[in-house]
Backbone as a ProteinNet text record, in pm:
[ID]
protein_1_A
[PRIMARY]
XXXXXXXXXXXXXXXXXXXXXXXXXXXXXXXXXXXXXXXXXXXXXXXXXXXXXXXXXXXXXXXXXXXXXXXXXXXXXXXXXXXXXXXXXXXXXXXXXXXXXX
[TERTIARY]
5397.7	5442.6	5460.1	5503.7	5574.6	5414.5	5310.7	5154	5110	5115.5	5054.6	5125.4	5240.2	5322.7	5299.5	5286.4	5259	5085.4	5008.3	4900.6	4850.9	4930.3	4911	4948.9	5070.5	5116.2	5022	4987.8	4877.5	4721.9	4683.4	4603.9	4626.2	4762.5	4782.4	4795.5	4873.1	4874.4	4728	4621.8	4506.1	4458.2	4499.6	4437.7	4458.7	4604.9	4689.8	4610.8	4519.4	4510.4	4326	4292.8	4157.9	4207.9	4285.7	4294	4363.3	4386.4	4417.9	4309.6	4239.2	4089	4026.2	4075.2	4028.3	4113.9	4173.9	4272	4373.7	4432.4	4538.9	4684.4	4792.8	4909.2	4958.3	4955.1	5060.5	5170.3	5272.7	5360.8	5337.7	5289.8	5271	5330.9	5453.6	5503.4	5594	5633.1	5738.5	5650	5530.1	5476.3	5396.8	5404.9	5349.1	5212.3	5151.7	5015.1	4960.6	5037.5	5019.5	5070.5	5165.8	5164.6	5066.1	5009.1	4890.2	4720.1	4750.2	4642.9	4641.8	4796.1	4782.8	4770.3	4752.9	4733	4592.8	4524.3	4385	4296.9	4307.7	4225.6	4211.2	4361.1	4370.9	4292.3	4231.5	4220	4053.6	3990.5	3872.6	3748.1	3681	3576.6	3518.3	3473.4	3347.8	3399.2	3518.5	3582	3741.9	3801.4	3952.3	4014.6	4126.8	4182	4355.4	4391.4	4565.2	4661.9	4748.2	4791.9	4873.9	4871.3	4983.2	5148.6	5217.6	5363.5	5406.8	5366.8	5421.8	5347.1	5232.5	5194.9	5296.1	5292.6	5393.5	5572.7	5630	5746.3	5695.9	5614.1	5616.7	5599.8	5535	5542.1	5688	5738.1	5895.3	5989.8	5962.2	6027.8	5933.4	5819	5738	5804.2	5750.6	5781.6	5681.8	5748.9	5639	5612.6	5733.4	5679.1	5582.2	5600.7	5448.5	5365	5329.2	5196.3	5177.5	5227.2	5179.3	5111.9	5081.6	5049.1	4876.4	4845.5	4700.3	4673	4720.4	4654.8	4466.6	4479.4	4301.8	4197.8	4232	4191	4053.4	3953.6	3826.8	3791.8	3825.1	3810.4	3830.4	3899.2	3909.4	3739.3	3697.3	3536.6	3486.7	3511.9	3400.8	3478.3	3592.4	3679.3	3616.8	3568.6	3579	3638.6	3760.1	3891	3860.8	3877	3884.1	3992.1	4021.1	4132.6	4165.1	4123	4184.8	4269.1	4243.4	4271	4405.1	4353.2	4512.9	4590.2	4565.1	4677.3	4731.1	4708.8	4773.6	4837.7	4839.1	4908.6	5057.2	5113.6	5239.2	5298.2	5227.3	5222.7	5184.7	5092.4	5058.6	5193.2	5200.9	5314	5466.7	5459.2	5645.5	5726.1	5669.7	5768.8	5834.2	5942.3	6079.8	6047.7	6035.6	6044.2	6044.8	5839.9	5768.8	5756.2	5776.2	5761.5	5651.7	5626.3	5501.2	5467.1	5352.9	5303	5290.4	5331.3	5344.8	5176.1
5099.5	5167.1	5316.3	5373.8	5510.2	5584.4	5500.6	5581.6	5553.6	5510.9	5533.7	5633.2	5642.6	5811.9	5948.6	5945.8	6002.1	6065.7	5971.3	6024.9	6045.4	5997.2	6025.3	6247.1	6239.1	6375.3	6486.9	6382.6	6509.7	6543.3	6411.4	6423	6526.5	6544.3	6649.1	6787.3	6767.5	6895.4	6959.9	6883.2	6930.5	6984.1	6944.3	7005.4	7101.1	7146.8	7224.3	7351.8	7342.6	7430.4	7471.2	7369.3	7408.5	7481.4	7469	7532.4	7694.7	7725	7851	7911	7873	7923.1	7987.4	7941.5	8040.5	8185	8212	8314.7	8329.6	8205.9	8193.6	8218.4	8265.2	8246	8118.9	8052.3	7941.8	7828.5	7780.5	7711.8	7570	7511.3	7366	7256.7	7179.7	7106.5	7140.4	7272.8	7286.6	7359.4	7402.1	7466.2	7583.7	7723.1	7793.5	7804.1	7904.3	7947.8	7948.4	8077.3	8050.2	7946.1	7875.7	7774.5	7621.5	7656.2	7565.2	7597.9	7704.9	7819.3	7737.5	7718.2	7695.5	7564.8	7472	7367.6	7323.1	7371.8	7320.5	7381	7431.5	7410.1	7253.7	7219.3	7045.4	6939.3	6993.3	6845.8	6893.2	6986.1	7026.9	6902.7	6894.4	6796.6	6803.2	6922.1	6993.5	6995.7	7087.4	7123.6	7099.8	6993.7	6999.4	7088.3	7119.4	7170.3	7113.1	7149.7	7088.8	7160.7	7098.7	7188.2	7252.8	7355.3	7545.3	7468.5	7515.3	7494.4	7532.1	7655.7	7655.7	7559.6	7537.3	7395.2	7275.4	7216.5	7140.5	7153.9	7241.2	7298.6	7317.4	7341.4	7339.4	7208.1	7109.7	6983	6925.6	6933.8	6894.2	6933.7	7033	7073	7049.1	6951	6975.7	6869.1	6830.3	6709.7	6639.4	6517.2	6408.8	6345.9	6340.3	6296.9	6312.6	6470.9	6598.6	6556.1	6561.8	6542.5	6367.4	6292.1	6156.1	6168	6247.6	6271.5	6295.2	6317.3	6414	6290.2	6162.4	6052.5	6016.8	6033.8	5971.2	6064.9	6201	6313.7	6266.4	6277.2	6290.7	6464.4	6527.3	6665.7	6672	6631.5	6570.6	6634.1	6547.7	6561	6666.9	6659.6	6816.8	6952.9	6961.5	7082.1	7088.9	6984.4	6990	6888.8	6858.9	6772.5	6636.8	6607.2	6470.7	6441	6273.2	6226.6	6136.9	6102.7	6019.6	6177.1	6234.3	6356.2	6400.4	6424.5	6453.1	6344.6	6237.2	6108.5	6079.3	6172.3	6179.4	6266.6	6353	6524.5	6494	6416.1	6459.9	6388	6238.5	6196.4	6321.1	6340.6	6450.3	6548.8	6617.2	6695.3	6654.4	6529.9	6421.9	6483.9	6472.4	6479.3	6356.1	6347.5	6246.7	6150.7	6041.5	5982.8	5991.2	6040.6	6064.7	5948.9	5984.2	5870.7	5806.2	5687	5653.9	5688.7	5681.5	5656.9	5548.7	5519.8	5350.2	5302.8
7960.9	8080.7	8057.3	7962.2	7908.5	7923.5	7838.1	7818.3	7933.2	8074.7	8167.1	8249.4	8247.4	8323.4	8234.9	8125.2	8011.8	8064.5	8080.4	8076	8238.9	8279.4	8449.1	8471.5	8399.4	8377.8	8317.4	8252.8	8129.8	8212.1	8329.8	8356.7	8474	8545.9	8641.4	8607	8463.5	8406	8398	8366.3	8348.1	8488.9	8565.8	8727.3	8747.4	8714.1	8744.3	8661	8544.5	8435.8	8508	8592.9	8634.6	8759.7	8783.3	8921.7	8917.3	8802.9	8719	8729.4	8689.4	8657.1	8803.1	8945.9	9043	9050	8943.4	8972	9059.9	9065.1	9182.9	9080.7	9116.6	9053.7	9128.9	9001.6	9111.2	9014.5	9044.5	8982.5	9027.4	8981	8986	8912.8	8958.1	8932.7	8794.8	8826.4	8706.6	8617.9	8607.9	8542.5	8592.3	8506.2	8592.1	8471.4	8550.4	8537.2	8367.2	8284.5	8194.9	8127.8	8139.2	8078.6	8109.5	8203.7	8245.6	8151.4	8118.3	8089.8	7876.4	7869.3	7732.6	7713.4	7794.7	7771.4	7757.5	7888.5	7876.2	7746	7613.9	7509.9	7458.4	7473.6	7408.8	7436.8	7613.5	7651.4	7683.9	7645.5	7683.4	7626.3	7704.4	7640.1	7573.5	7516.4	7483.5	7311.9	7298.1	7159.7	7199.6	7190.8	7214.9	7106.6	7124.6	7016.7	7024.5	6895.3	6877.9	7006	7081.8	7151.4	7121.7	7186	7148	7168	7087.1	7093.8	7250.8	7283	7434.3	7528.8	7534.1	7596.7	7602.4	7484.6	7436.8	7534.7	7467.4	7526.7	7713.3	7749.5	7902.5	7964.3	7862.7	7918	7904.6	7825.5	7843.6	7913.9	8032.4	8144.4	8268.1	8271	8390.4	8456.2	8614.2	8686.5	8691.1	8609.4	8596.8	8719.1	8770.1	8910.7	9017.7	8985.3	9107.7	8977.2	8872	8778.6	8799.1	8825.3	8844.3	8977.9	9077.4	9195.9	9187.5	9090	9022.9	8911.5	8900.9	8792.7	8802.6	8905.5	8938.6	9022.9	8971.5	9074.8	8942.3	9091.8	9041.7	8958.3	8946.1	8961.5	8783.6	8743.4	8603.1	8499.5	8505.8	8500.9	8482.2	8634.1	8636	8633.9	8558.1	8517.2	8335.7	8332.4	8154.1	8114.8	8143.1	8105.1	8057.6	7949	7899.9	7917	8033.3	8056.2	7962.7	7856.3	7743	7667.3	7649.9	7581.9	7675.7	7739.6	7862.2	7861.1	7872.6	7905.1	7750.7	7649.5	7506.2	7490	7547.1	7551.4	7508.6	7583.5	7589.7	7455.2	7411.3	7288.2	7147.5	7160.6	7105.4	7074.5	7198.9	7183.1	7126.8	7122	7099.2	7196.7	7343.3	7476.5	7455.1	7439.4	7484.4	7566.3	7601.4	7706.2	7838.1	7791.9	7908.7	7987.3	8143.2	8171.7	8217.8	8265.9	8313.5	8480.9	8491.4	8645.6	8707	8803.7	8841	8989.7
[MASK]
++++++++++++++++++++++++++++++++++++++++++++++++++++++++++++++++++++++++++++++++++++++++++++++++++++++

């Protein structure tokens, strides 16, 4: 249960980090811009990389609740985003008792 809210989050967080990319400022679900900005190296498809400590630290103040909202966004894909890679993030990171998406 914990790895399906967990990765429901990571997979919104990732939306949140493509949608940076039109140059919008915007705060999404407890997270703002650059901290959306430092996440998406982790979950990239192409070359992931370890995620940045402030990545990390911004997922432990986001709302899992608004990021469980973005679990099955097709958009995933075609941002780059590997959703196995995102739905580990917060594992990755040792967020506390992330919760799941129901």
């Amino acid at each position: 249960m914990a790895s399906k809210k967990a990765a429901a989050m990571a997979t919104t967080v990732m939306i949140m980090v493509m949608l940076v990319d039109m140059s919008v400022a915007i705060d999404l679900c407890g997270m703002t811009q650059d901290e959306l900005n430092e996440c998406k190296p982790a979950v990239n498809k192409e070359n992931p990389t370890t995620p940045t400590q402030p990545c990390c630290t911004a997922l432990q103040h986001a709302d899992f609740a608004c990021l469980c909202g973005y679990k099955n966004s097709p958009w995933l894909g075609s941002f780059g985003v590997d959703p196995e890679l995102a739905s580990g993030l917060p594992k990755v990171c040792g967020v506390p008792n992330a919760p799941t998406c129901s």
